[in-house]
MMTF fields as JSON, N, C-alpha, C and O atoms, coordinates in Angstrom:
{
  "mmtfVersion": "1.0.0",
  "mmtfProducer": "UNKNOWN",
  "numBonds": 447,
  "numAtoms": 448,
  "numGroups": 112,
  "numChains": 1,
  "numModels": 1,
  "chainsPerModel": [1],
  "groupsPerChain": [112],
  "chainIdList": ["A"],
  "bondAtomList": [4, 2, 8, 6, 12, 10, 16, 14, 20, 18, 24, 22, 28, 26, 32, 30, 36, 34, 40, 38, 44, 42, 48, 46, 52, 50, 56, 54, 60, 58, 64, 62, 68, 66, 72, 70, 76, 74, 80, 78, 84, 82, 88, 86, 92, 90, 96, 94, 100, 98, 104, 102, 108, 106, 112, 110, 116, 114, 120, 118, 124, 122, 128, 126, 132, 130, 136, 134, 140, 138, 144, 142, 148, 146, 152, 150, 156, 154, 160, 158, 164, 162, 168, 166, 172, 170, 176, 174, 180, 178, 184, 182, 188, 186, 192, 190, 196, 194, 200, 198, 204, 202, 208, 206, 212, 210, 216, 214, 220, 218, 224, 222, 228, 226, 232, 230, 236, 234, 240, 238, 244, 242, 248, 246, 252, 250, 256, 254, 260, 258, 264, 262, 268, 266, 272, 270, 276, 274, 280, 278, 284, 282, 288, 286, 292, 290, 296, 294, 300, 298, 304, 302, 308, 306, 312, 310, 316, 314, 320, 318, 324, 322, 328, 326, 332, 330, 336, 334, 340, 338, 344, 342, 348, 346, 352, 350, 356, 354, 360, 358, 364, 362, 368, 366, 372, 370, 376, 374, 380, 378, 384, 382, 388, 386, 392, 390, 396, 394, 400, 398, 404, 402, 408, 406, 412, 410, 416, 414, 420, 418, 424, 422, 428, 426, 432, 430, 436, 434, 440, 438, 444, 442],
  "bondOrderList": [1, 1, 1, 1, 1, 1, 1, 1, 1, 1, 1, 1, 1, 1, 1, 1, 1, 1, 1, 1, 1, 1, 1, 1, 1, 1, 1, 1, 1, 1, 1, 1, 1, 1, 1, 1, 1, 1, 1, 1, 1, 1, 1, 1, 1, 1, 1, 1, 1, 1, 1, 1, 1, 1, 1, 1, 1, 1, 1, 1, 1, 1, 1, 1, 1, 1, 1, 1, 1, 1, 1, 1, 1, 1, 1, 1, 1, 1, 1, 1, 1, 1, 1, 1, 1, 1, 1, 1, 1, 1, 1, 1, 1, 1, 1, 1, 1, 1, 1, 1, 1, 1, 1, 1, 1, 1, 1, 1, 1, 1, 1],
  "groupList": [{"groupName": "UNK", "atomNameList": ["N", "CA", "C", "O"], "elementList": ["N", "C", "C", "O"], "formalChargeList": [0, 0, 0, 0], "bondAtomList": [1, 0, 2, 1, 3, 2], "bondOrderList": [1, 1, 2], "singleLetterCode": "X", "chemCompType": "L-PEPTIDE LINKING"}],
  "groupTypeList": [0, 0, 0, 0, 0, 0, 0, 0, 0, 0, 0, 0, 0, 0, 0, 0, 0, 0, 0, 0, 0, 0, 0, 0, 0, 0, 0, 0, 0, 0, 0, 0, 0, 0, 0, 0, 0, 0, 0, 0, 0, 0, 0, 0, 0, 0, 0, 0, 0, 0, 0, 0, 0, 0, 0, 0, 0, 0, 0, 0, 0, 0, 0, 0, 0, 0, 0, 0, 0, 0, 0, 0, 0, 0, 0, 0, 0, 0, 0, 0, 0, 0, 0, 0, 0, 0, 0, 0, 0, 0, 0, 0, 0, 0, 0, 0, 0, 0, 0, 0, 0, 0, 0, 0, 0, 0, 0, 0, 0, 0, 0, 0],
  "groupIdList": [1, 2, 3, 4, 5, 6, 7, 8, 9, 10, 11, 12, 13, 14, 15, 16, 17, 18, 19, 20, 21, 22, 23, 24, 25, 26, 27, 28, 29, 30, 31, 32, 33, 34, 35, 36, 37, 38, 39, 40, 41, 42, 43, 44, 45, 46, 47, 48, 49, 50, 51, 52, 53, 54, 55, 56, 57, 58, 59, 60, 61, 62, 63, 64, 65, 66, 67, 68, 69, 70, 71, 72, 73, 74, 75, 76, 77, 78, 79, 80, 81, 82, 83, 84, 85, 86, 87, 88, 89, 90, 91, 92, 93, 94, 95, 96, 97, 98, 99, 100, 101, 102, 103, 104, 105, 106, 107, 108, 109, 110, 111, 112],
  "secStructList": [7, 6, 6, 7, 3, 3, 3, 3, 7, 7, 7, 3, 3, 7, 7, 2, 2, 2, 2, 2, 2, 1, 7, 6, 6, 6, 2, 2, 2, 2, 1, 2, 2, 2, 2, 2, 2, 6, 6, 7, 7, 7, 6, 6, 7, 1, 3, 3, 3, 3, 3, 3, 3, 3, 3, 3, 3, 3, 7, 1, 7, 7, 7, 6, 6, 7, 3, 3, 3, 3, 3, 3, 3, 3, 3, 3, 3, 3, 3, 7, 1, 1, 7, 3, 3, 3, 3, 3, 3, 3, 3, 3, 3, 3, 6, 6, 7, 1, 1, 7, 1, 3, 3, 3, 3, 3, 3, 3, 3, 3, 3, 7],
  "xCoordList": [0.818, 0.0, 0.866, 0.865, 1.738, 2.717, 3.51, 4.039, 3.524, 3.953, 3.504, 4.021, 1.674, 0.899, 0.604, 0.965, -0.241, -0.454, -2.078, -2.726, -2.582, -4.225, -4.651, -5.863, -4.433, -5.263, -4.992, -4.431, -5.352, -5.216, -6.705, -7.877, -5.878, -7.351, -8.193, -7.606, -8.867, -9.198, -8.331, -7.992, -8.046, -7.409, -8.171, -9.375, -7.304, -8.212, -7.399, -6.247, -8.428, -8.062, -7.268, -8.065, -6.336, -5.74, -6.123, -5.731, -7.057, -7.808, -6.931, -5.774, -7.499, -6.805, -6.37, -5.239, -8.368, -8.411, -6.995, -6.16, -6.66, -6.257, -4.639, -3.872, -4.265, -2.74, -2.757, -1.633, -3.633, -3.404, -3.494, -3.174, -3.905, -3.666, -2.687, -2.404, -1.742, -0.326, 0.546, 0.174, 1.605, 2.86, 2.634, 2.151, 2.664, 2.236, 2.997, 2.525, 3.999, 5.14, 3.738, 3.478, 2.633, 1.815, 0.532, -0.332, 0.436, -1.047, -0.927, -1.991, -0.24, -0.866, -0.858, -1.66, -0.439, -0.425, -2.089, -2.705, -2.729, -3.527, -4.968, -6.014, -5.024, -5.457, -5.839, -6.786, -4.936, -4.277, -5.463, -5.393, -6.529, -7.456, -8.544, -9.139, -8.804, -9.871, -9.224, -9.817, -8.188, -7.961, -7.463, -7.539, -6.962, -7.433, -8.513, -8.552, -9.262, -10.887, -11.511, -12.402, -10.64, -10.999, -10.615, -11.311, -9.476, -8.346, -9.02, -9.362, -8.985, -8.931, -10.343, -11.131, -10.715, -11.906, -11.329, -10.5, -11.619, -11.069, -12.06, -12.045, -13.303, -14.418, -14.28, -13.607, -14.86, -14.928, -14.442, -14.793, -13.671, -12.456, -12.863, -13.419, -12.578, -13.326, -12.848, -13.564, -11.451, -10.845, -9.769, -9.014, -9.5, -7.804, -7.036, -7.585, -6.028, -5.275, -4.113, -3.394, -4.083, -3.095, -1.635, -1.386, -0.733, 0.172, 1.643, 2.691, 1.206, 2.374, 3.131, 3.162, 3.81, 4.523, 5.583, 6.103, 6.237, 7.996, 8.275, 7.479, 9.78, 10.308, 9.49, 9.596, 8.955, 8.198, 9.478, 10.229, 8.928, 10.303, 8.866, 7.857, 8.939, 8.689, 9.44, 10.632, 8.784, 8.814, 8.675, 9.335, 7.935, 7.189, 6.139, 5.118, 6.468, 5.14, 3.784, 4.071, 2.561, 1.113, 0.847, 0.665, 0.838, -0.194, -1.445, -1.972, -1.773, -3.059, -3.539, -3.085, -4.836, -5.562, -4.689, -5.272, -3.544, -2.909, -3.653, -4.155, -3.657, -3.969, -3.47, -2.253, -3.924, -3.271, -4.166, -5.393, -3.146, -3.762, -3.359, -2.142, -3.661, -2.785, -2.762, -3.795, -1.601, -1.041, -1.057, -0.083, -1.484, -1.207, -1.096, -1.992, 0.444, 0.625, 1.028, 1.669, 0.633, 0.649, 2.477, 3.165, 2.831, 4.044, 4.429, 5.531, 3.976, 4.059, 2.846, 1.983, 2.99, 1.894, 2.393, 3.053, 2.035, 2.839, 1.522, 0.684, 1.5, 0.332, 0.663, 1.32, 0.22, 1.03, -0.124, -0.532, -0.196, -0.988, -2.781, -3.695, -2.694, -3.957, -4.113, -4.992, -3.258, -3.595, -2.991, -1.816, -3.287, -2.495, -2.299, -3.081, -1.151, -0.239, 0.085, 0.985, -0.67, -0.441, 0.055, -0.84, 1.092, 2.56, 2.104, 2.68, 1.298, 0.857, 2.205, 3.049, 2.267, 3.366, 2.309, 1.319, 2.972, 1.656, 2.731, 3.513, 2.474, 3.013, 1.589, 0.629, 1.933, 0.854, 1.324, 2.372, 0.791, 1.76, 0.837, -0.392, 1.548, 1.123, 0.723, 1.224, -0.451, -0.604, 0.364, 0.921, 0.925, 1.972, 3.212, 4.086, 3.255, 4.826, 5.399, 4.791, 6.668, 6.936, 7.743, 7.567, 8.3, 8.326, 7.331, 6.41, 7.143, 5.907, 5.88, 6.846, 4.801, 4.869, 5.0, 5.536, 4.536, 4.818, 5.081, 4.433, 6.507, 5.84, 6.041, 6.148, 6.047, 6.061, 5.37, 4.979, 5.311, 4.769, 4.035, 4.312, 2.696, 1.58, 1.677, 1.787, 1.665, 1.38, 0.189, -0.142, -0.625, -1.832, -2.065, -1.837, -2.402, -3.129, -5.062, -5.901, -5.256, -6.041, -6.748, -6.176, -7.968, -7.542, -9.354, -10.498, -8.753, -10.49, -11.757, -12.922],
  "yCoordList": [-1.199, 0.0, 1.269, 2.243, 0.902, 2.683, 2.56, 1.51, 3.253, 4.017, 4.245, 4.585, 3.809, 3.537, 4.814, 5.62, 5.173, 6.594, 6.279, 5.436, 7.369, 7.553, 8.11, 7.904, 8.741, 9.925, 10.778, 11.269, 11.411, 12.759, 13.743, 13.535, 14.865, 15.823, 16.441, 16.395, 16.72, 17.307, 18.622, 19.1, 19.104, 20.762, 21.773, 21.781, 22.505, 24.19, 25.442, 25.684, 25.891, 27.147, 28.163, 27.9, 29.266, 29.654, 31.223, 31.733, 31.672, 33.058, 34.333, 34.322, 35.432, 36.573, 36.867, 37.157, 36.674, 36.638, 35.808, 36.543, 34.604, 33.52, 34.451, 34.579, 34.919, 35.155, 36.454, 36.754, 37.505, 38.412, 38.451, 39.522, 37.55, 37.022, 37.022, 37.401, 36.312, 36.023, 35.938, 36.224, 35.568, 35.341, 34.55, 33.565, 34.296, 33.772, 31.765, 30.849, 31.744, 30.167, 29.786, 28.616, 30.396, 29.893, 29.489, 28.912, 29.662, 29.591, 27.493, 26.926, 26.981, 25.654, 25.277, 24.349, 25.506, 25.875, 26.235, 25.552, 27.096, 27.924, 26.825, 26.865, 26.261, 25.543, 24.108, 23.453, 23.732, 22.261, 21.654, 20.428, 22.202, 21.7, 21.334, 20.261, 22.22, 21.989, 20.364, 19.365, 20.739, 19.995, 18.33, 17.358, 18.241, 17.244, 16.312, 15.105, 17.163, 16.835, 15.811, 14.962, 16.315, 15.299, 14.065, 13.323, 13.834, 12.55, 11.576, 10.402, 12.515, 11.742, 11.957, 12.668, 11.507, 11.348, 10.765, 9.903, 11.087, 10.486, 10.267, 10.681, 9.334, 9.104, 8.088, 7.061, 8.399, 7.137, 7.679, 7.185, 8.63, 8.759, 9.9, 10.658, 10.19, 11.328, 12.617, 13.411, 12.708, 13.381, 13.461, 12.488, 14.419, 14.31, 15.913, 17.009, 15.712, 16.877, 16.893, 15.934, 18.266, 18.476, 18.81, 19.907, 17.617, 17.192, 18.396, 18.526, 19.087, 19.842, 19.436, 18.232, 20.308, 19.641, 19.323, 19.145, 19.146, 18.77, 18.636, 18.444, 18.811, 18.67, 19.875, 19.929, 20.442, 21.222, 22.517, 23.47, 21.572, 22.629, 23.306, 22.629, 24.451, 25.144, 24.978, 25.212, 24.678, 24.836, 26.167, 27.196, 25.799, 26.805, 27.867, 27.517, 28.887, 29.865, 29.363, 28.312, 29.522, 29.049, 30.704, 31.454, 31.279, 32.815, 32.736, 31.687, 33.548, 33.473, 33.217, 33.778, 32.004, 31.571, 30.109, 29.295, 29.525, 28.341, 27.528, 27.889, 26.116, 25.364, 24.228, 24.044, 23.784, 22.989, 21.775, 21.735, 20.61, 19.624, 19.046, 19.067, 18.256, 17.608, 15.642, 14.996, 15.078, 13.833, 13.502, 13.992, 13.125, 12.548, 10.723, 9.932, 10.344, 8.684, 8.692, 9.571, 7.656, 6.993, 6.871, 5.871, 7.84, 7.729, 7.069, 6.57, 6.751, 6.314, 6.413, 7.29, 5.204, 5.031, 4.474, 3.435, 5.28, 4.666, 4.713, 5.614, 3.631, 3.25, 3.704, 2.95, 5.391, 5.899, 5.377, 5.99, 4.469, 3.784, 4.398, 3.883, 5.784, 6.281, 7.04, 7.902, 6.816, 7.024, 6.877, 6.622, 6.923, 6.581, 7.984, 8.761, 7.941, 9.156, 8.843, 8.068, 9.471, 9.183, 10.139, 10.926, 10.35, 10.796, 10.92, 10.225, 11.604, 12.062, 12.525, 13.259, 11.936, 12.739, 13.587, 13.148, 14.961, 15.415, 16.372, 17.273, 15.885, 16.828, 17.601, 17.028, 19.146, 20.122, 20.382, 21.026, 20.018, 19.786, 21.01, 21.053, 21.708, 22.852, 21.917, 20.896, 22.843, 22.176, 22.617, 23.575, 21.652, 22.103, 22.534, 23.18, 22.194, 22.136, 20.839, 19.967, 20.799, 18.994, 19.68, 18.873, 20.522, 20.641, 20.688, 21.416, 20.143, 20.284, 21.604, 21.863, 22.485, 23.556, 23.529, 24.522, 22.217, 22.363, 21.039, 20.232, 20.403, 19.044, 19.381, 20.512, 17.982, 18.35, 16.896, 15.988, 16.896, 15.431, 16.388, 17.534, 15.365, 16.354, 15.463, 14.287, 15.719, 14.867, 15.045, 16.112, 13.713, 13.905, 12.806, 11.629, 13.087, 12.193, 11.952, 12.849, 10.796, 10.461, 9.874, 8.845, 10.311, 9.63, 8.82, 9.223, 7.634, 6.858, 7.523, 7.125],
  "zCoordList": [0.0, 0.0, 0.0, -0.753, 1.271, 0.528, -0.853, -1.217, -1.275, -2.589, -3.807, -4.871, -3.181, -4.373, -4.43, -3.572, -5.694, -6.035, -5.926, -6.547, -4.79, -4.506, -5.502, -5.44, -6.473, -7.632, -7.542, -6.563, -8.76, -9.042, -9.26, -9.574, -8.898, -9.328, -10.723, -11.803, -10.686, -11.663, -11.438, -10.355, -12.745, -13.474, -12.483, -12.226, -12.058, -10.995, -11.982, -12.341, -12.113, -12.787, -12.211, -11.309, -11.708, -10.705, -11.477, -12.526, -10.422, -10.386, -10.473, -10.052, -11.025, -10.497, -9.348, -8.956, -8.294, -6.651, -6.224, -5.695, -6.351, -5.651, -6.108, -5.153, -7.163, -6.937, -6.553, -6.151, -6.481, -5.502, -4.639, -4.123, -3.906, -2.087, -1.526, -0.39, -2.81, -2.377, -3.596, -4.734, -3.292, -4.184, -5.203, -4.645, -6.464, -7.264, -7.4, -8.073, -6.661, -6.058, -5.253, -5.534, -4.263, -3.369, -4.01, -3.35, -4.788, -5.348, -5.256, -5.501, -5.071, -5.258, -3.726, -3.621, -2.763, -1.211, -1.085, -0.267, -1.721, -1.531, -2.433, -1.785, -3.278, -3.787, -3.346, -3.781, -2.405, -1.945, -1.297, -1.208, -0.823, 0.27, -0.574, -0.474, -1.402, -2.589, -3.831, -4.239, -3.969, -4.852, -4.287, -5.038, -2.858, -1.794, -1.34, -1.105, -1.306, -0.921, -2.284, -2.312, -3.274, -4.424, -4.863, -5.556, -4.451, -4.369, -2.925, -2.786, -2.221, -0.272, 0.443, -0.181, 1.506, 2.345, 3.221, 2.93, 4.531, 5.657, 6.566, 7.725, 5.831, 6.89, 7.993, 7.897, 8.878, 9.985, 11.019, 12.091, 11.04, 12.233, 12.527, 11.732, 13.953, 14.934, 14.26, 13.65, 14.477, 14.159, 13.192, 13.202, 12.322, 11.585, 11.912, 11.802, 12.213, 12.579, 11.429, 11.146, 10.791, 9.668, 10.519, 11.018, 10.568, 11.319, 10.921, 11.554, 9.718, 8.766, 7.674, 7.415, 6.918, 5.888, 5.881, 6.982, 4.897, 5.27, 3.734, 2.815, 3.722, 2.199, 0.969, -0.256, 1.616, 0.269, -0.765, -0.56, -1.959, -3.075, -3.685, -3.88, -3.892, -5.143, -6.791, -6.992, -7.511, -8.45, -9.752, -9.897, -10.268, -11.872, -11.167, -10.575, -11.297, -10.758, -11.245, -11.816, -11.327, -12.19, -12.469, -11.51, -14.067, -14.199, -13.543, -13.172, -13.449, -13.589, -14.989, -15.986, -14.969, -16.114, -16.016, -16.732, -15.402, -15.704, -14.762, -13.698, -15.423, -14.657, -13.317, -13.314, -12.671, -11.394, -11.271, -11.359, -11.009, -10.609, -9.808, -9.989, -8.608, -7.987, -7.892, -8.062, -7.642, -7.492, -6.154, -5.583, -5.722, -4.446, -4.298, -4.595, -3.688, -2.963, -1.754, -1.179, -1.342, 0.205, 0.625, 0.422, 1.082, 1.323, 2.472, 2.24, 3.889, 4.311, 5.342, 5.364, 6.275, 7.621, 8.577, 8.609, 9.532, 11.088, 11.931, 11.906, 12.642, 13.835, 14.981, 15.699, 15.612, 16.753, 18.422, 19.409, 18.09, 19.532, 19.209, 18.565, 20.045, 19.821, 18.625, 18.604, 17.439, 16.286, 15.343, 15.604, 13.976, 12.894, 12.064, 11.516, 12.204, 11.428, 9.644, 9.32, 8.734, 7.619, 6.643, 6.339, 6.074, 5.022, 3.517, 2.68, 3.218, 1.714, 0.989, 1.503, -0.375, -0.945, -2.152, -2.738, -2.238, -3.151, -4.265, -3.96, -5.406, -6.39, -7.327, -7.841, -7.285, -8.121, -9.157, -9.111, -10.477, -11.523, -12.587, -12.636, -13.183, -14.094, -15.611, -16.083, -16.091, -17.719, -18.013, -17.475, -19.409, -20.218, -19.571, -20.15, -18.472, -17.812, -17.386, -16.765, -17.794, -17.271, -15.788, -14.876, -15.456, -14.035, -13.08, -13.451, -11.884, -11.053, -10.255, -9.537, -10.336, -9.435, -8.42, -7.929, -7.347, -5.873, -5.713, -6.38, -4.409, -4.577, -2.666, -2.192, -1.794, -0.784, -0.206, -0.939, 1.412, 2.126, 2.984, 3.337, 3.306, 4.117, 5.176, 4.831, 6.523, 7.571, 8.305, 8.823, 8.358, 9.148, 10.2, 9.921, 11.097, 12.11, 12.27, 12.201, 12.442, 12.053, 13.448, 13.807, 14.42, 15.453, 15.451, 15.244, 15.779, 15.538, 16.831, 16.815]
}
């Protein structure tokens, strides 16, 4: 099961709004929860706590009008007694770019 690849998202359009918020390197940071929610579900369990990231490179800026999608695999899983801690690896990959705009590991806890 780790290193399998969970799915990918559908294409997000990256707004005027969304890069004047911020720096235009953040827009897939800024995207990440929406485009998450489409790959993953974490039903059953009381709670999940977004544990932080680690390793995150920037890549390719996204214009505005470019598109984003994201990759997400099971990088790893550890059974921490009263909960299971699970290691997303997630690359946000631009249309028409073979560099990935963001890649990075999400850590979450998951507690039944």
């Amino acid at each position: 099961m780790v290193g399998r690849e969970l799915g990918v998202s559908s294409w997000a359009e990256v707004s005027a709004g969304l890069q004047a918020a911020t720096d235009p390197a953040f827009a897939p940071l800024l995207l990440g929860p929406v485009l998450k929610a489409q790959v993953v579900r974490f039903a059953g369990w009381r709670s999940s706590l977004n544990y932080g990231y680690e390793d995150l490179r920037f890549g390719v800026p996204v214009p505005v009008g470019g598109l984003l999608r994201l990759r997400l695999q099971l990088a790893a899983l550890h059974d921490r007694g009263s909960s299971l801690e699970i290691v997303l690896r997630q690359t946000f990959e631009a249309a028409g770019v073979a560099e990935p705009a963001c890649t990075g590991c999400w850590r979450l806890r998951l507690v039944p």
